[in-house]
ZAMARGU-4260 file (C-alpha; in steps of 0.2 Angstrom, whole numbers, plus 5000, padded with zeros to 4 digits):
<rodrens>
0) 5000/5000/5000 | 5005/5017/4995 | 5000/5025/5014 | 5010/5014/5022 | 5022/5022/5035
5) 5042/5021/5036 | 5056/5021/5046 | 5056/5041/5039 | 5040/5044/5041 | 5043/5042/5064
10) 5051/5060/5067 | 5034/5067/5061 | 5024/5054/5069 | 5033/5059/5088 | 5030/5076/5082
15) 5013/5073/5081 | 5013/5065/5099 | 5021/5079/5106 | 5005/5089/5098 | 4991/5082/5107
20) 4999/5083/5127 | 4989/5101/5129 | 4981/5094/5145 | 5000/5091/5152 | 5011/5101/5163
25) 5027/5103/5152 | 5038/5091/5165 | 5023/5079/5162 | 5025/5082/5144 | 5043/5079/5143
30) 5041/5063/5154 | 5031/5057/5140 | 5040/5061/5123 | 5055/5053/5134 | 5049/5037/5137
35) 5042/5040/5116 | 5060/5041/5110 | 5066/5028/5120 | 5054/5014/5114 | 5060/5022/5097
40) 5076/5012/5101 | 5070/4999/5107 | 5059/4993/5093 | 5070/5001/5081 | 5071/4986/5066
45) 5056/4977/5072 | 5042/4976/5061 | 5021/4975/5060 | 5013/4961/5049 | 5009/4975/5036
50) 5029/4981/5037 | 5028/4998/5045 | 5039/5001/5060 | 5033/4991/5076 | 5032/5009/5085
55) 5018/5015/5077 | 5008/5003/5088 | 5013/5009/5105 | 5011/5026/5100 | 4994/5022/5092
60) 4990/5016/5109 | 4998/5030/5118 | 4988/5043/5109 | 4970/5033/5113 | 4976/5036/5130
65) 4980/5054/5129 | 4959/5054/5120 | 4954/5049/5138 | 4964/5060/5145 | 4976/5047/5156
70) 4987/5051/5167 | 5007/5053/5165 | 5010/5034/5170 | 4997/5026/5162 | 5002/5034/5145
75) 5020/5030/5146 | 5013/5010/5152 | 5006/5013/5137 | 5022/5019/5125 | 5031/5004/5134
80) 5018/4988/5136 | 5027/4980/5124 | 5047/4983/5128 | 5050/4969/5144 | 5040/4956/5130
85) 5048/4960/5115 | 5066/4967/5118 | 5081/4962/5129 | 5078/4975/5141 | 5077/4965/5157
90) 5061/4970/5172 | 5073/4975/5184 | 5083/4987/5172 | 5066/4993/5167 | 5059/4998/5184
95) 5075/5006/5186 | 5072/5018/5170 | 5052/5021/5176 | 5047/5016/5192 | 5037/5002/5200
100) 5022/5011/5196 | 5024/5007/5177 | 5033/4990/5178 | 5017/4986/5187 | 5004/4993/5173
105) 5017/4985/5159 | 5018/4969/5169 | 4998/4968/5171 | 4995/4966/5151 | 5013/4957/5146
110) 5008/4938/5137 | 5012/4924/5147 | 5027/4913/5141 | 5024/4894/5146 | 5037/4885/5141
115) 5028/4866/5139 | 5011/4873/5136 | 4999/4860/5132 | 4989/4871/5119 | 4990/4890/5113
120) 4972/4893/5122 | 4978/4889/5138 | 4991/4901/5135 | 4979/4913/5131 | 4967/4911/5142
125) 4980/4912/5156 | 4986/4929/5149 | 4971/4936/5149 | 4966/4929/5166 | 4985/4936/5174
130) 4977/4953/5165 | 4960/4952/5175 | 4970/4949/5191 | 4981/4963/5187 | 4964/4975/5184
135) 4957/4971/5200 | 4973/4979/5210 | 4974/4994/5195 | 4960/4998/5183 | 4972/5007/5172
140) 4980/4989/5167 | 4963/4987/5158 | 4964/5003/5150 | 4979/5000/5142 | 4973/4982/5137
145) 4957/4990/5127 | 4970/5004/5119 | 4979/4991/5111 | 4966/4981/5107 | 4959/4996/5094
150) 4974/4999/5086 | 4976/4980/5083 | 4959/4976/5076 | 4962/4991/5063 | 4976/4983/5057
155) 4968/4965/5056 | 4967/4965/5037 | 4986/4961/5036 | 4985/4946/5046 | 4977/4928/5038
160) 4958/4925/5039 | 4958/4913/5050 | 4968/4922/5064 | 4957/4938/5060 | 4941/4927/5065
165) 4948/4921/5081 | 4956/4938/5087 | 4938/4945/5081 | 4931/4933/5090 | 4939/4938/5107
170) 4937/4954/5104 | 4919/4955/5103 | 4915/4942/5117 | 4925/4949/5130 | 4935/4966/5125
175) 4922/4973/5118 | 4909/4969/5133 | 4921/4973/5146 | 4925/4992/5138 | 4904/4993/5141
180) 4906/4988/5158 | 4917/5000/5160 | 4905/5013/5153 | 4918/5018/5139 | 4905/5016/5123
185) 4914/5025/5112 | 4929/5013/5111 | 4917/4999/5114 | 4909/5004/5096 | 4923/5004/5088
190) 4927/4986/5093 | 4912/4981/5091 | 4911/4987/5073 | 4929/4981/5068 | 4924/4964/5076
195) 4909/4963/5064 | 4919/4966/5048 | 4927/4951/5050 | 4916/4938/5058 | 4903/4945/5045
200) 4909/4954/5030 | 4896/4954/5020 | 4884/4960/5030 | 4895/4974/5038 | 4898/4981/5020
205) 4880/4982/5015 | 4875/4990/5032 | 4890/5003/5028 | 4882/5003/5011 | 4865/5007/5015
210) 4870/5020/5030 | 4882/5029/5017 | 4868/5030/5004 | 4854/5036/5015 | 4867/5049/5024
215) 4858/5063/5014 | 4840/5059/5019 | 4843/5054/5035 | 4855/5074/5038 | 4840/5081/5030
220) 4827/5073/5045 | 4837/5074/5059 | 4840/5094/5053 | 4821/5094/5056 | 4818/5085/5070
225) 4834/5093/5080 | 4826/5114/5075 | 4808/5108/5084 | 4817/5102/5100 | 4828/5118/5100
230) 4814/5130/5096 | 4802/5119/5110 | 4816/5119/5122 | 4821/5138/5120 | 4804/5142/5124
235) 4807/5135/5142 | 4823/5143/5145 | 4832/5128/5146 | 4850/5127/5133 | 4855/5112/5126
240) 4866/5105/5115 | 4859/5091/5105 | 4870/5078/5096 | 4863/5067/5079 | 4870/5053/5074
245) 4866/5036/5065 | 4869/5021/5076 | 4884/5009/5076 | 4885/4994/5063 | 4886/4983/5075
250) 4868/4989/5083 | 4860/4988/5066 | 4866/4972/5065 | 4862/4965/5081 | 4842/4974/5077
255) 4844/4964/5061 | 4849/4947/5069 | 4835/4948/5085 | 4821/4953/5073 | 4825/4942/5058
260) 4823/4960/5048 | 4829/4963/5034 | 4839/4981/5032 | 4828/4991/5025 | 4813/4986/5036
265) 4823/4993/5051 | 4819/5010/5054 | 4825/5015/5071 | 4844/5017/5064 | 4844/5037/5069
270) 4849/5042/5087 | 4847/5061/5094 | 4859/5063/5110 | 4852/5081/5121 | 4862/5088/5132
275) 4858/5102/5149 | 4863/5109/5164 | 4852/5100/5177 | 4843/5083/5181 | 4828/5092/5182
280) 4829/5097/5164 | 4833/5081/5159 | 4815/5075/5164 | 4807/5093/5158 | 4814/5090/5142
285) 4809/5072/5142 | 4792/5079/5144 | 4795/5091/5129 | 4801/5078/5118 | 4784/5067/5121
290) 4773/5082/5117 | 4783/5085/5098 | 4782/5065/5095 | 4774/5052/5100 | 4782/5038/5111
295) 4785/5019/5107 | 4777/5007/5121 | 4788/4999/5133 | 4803/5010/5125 | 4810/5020/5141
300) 4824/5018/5151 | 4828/5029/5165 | 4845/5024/5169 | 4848/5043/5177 | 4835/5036/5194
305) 4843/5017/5191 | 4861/5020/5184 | 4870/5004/5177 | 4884/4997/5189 | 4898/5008/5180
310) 4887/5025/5185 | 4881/5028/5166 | 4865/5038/5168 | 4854/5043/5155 | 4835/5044/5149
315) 4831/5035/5133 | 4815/5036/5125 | 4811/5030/5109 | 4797/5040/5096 | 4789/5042/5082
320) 4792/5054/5069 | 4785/5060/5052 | 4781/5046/5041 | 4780/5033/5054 | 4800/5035/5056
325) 4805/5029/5072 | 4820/5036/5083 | 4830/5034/5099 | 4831/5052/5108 | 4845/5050/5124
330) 4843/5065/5137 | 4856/5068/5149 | 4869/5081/5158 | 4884/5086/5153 | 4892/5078/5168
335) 4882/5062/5165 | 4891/5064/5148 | 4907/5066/5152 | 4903/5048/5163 | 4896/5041/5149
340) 4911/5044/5134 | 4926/5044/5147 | 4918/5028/5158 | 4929/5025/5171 | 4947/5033/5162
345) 4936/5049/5168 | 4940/5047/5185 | 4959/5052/5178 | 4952/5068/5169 | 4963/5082/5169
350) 4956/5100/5177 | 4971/5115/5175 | 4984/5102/5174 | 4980/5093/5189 | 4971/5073/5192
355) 4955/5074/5196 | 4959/5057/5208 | 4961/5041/5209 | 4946/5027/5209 | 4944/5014/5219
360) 4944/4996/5213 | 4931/4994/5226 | 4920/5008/5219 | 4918/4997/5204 | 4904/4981/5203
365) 4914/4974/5188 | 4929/4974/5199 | 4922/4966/5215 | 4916/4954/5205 | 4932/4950/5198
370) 4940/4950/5214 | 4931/4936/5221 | 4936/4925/5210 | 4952/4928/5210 | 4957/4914/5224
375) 4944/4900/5215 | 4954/4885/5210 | 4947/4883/5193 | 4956/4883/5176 | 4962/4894/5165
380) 4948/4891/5152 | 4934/4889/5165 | 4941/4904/5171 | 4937/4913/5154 | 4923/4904/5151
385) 4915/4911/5168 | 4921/4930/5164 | 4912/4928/5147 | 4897/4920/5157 | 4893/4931/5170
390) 4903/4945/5169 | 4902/4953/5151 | 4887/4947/5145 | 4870/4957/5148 | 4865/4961/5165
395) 4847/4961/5174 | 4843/4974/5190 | 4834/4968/5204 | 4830/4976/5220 | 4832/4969/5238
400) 4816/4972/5249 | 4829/4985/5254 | 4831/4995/5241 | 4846/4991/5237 | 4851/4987/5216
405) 4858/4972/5213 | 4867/4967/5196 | 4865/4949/5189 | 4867/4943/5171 | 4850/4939/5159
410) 4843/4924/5165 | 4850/4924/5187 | 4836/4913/5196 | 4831/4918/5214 | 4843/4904/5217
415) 4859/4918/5211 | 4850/4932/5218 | 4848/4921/5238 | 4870/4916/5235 | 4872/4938/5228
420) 4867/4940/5247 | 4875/4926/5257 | 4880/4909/5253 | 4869/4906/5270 | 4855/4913/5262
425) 4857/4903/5247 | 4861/4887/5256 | 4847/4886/5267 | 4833/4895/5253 | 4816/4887/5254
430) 4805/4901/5241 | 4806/4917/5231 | 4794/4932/5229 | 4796/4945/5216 | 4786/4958/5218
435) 4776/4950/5235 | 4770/4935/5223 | 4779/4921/5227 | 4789/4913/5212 | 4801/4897/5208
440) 4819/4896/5214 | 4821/4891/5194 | 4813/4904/5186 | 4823/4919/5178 | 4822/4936/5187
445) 4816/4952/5177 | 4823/4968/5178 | 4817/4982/5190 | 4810/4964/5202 | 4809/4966/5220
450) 4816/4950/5226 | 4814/4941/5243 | 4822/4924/5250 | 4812/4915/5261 | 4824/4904/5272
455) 4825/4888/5285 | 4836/4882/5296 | 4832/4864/5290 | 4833/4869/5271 | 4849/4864/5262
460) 4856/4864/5242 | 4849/4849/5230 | 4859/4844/5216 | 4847/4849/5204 | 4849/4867/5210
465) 4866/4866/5196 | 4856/4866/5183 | 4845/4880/5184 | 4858/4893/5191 | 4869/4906/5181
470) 4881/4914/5192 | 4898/4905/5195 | 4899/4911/5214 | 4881/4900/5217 | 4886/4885/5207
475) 4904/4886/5218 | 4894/4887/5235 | 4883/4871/5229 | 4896/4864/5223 | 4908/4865/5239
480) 4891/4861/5249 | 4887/4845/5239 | 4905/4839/5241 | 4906/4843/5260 | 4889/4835/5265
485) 4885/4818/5252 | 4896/4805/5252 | 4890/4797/5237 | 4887/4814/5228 | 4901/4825/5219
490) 4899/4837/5209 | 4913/4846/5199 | 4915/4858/5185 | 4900/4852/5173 | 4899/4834/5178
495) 4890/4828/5194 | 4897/4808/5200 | 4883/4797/5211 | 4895/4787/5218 | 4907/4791/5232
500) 4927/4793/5231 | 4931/4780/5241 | 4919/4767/5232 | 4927/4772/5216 | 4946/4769/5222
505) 4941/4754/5228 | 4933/4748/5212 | 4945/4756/5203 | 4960/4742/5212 | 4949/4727/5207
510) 4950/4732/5187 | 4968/4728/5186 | 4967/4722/5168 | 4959/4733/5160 | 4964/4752/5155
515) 4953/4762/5142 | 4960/4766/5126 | 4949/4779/5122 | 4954/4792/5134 | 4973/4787/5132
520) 4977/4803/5125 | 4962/4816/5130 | 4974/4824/5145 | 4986/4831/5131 | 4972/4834/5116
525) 4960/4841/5127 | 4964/4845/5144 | 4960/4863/5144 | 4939/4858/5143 | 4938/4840/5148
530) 4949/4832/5163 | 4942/4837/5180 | 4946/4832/5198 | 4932/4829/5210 | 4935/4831/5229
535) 4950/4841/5233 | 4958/4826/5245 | 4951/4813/5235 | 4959/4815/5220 | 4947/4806/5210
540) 4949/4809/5192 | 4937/4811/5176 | 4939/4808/5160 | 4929/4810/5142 | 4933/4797/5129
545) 4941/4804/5113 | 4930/4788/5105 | 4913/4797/5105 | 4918/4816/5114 | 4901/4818/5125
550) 4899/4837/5126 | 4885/4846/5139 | 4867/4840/5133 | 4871/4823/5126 | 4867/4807/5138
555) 4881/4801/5146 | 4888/4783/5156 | 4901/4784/5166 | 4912/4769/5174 | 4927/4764/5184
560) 4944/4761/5175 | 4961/4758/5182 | 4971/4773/5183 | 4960/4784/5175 | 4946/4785/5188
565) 4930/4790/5180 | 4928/4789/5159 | 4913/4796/5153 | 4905/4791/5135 | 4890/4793/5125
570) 4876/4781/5131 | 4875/4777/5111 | 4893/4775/5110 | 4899/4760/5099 | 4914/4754/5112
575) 4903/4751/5126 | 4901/4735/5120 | 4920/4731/5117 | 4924/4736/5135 | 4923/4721/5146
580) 4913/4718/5163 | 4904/4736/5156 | 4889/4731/5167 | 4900/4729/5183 | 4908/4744/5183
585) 4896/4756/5177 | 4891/4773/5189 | 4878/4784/5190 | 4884/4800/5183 | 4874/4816/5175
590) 4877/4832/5169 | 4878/4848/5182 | 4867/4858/5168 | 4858/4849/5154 | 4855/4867/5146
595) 4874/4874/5144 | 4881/4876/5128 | 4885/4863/5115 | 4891/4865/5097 | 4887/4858/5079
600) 4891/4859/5064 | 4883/4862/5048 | 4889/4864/5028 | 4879/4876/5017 | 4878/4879/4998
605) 4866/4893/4991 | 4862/4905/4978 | 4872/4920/4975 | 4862/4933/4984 | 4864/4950/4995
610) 4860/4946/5012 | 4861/4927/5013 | 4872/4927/5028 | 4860/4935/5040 | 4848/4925/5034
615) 4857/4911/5038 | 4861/4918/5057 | 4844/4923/5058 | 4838/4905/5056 | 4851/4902/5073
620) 4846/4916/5082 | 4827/4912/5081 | 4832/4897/5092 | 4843/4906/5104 | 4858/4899/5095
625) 4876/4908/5093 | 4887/4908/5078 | 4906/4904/5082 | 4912/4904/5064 | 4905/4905/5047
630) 4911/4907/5031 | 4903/4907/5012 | 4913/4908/4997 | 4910/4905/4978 | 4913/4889/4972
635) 4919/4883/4955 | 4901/4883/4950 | 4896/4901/4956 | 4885/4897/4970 | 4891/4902/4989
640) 4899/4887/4998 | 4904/4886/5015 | 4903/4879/5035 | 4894/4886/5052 | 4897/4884/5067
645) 4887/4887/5080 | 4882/4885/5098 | 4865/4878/5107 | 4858/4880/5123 | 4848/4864/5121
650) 4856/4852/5109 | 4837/4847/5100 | 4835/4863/5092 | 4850/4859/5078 | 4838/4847/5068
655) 4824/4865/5068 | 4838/4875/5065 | 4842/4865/5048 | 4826/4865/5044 | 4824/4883/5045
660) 4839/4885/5035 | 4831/4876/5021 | 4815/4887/5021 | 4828/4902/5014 | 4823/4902/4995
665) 4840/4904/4989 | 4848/4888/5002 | 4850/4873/4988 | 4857/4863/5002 | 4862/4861/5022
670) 4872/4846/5030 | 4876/4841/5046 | 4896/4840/5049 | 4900/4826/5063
</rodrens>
């Protein structure tokens, strides 16, 4: 590419740096373009995928730091996150040159090097996990994180497809959520929408497309709609500033998706963002708004009296306009604002040169939460796997009879809610009410809920409770209390044995002849998902057989084998029959939730037409499925070829998700991939 930078191009690019410190005292400003020209050396001769001088990314990083206005040692973390990884500099020669302070930030987002890893995801996952822990003594490790991830995602078109799909992948199931949680939507926009273009191209181009060629119109109405609220608003002496915008990709997409729409039958795409002095002007002009336009049912939010957990606060509303044309109006202070594009980085905002002070990882919910699982003994993956679960995906707000909010992700039971409080509460739980009207332990909460817990001394957990809870601290608490209090019960990660340690070792010595193939290699191919210990002192181990792979969903045996504990197969699976004395050593096993995620496969050739491929994910979404991978290309033939991926939260819905497929008019055919 013609634009790309060189080694000549770096004076002007540190130029440029030093351009954009106006918020910094000069000694700040020096300690800043310092550390700059020292990285220079560094990385000098080291290169990007695309060929440009590695230092464009720190400084790339940098510079989104200096947007949300960091302080001093977060933006030289940020010039240097990648020197003690990828040069000879040594930590302690380091820490000399900067301080602890920034050893610490650099430290907190440095990859993990395991020397015998047994797969490249548990490195990662291990990385990103030493990165969480890292977050929950300094947020600012985070900040630096999300900075580099931006710059990297632009910059994903020089790297092979697959590794764009994965890295995409990551970036939108946990960076992307976790710059949300930290109430910084701009940045969490951005990676939304670079995730898009490359888990969905096609799509992503035709919504650019489509908002590209109705930019004109759509200037034109908002032109209109923004005069009336000015005029209206002038009228009763309140100023504003009002902002209009059309809304992110990756929001048009998701509206596409959820509501099996096409494009054009999508209409609230426009957003008008209003701006005051006061809280009481922000329900004034809410008031105003709904005297000009008519409002939508069951489309208002007023996060300014229930603010999320990272303090956003806003009123949204959405109305109708001229020509049935719907749109999203946002009303909120300047301050609430400032909250709302900054997140938390706008605790470090500078006033005259000087911090406006520190936060507390304490004030945080998304930090507390991470902090209490920072001393659970569960791996790597599971770790991840938990974050994703119940930390960055959608959250629900209850009350306690108290008053008090309480955050839980989409789909907590009152069983989550009763272990939130205290694992006592939970433990000895005998009802629910929501609202004063009593409800099942089982059933999902709804937002705005007032929830009780009705307790008794004699009450304690049952094992089916695993299945209908959501939050990893209330599957731990049953867990530990399963183990501690049933002998013949034991329940781990996501399998639950009926039969007790003891009886299983001692099983396990009469079977001298016999060791089971089929798991003879599933610590090393598969250990990061699949081999699990139950009971901390009993050290009883389980394993799934590489012959049939049972995955959460499908019915399960388990028996006893010497010296490999528990195997797990497929009821159906065609070695049962092989394995001798089967009958004999057979055990009563289940899974802890029949509902969590499995994945299939299918293959998919179509017509040639715009729009197939949210089609296709339409057809998964309508039965609450998610797409891990997919991929259509033209074949030799001109028609669209290609494989999906997909996960289910009940396993039956694959066959009804095939046969939605075909109903597309331009599918020709769909097969299931074992």
């Amino acid at each position: 590419m013609n634009n790309l930078i060189t080694e000549d191009d770096i004076d002007r690019i540190l130029t440029d740096l030093s351009k954009q410190l106006g918020i910094y005292t000069e000694d700040e400003k020096s300690r800043i373009m310092s550390a700059a020209k020292w990285a220079c050396d560094q990385h000098r001769g080291q290169k990007r995928a695309s060929g440009e001088p590695y230092i464009i990314h720190p400084i790339s990083v940098a510079e989104t730091l200096i947007k949300l206005k960091m302080d001093v040692p977060t933006v030289i973390g940020g010039l240097l996150h990648d020197v003690i990884e990828d040069t000879d500099i040594t930590e302690e020669e380091f820490t000399e040159l900067f301080g602890e302070e920034v050893t610490t930030l650099v430290n907190g987002v440095t990859k993990i090097s395991i020397v015998n890893v047994q797969s490249k995801s548990i490195q990662e996952s291990e990385t990103i996990r030493k990165m969480f822990l890292a977050m929950v003594k300094d947020i600012r490790v985070i900040l630096i994180k999300l900075a580099d991830k931006k710059h990297n995602m632009g910059t994903l078109h020089y790297l092979r497809p697959d590794k764009q799909q994965r890295i995409a992948k990551e970036c939108l199931d946990i960076y992307a959520p976790l710059a949300g949680k930290l109430g910084i939507y701009g940045l969490k926009s951005e990676l939304e929408d670079a995730s898009l273009k490359y888990l969905d191209k096609e799509s992503y181009y035709k919504i650019k497309s489509f908002v590209s060629d109705k930019k004109k119109k759509r200037q034109q109405f908002l032109a209109k709609i923004e005069y009336n609220i000015l005029e209206a608003t002038k009228e009763q002496n309140i100023t504003i500033d009002v902002k209009s915008r059309a809304k992110h990709f990756y929001s048009i997409y998701n509206k596409m998706v959820e509501k099996n729409k096409d494009l054009a039958d999508i209409y609230d795409l426009l957003g008008l963002r209003i701006l005051c002095s006061t809280t009481l002007e922000c329900y004034n002009i809410l008031g105003i708004v709904h005297s000009l336009w008519s409002p939508i049912a069951g489309r208002f939010k007023d996060y300014i009296a229930m603010p999320k957990e990272n303090n956003y606060q806003s009123l949204h509303t959405t109305v109708m306009g001229e020509k049935g044309k719907t749109f999203e109006v946002q009303i909120r202070t300047f301050k609430m604002n400032q909250t709302a594009e900054y997140g938390i980085a706008a605790h470090w905002l500078y006033k005259e040169g000087k911090k406006d002070g520190h936060v507390k990882p304490s004030d945080l919910a998304v930090i507390n939460k991470l902090k209490t699982w920072s001393d659970v003994n569960i791996d790597s993956v599971e770790y991840i796997n938990t974050v994703i679960g119940d930390l960055l995906q959608d959250s629900i707000y209850v009350y306690t009879p108290k008053g008090d909010i309480i955050e839980l992700p989409k789909g907590a039971t009152a069983l989550d809610f009763a272990y939130h409080i205290h694992s006592q509460i939970g433990d000895r739980c005998v009802g629910a009410k929501a609202n004063n009207k009593i409800i099942a332990l089982t059933k999902p909460l709804k937002s705005s809920q007032i929830i009780s817990i009705m307790t008794s001394e004699s009450a304690h957990p049952h094992v089916n409770w695993l299945k209908h809870v959501k939050t990893a601290r209330a599957k731990s608490k049953i867990r530990n209390w399963l183990n501690a209090h049933h002998e013949s019960v034991h329940a781990e990660k996501s399998v639950i044995v009926k039969a007790s340690p003891s009886k299983i070792k001692e099983e396990s010595e009469h079977f001298d002849t016999f060791i089971d193939t089929s798991v003879e290699h599933q610590e090393v191919t598969n250990s990061e998902n699949n081999s699990i210990i139950i009971g901390n002192e009993n050290n009883i181990l389980v394993s799934f057989a590489n012959c049939c792979h049972p995955v959460i969903g499908d019915k399960i045996v388990g028996f006893v084998s010497r010296g490999r504990g528990v195997i797990v197969h497929k009821k159906n699976c065609p070695n049962l029959s092989g394995i001798n004395e089967f009958e004999e050593r057979q055990i009563s096993i289940s899974w802890e939730a029949e509902k969590l995620n499995t994945v299939r496969k299918c293959r998919v050739t179509a017509k040639k037409t715009p729009g197939i491929f949210s089609e296709i994910e339409g057809s998964l979404k309508k039965y609450k499925a998610h797409l891990i991978s997919g991929v259509l290309d033209e074949n030799d033939r001109g028609m669209l070829e290609g494989n999906f991926t997909m996960e289910l939260t009940n396993g039956e819905d694959f066959k009804k998700i095939l046969k939605s497929i075909r109903t597309i008019p331009t599918i020709a055919y769909v097969q299931e991939l074992k």
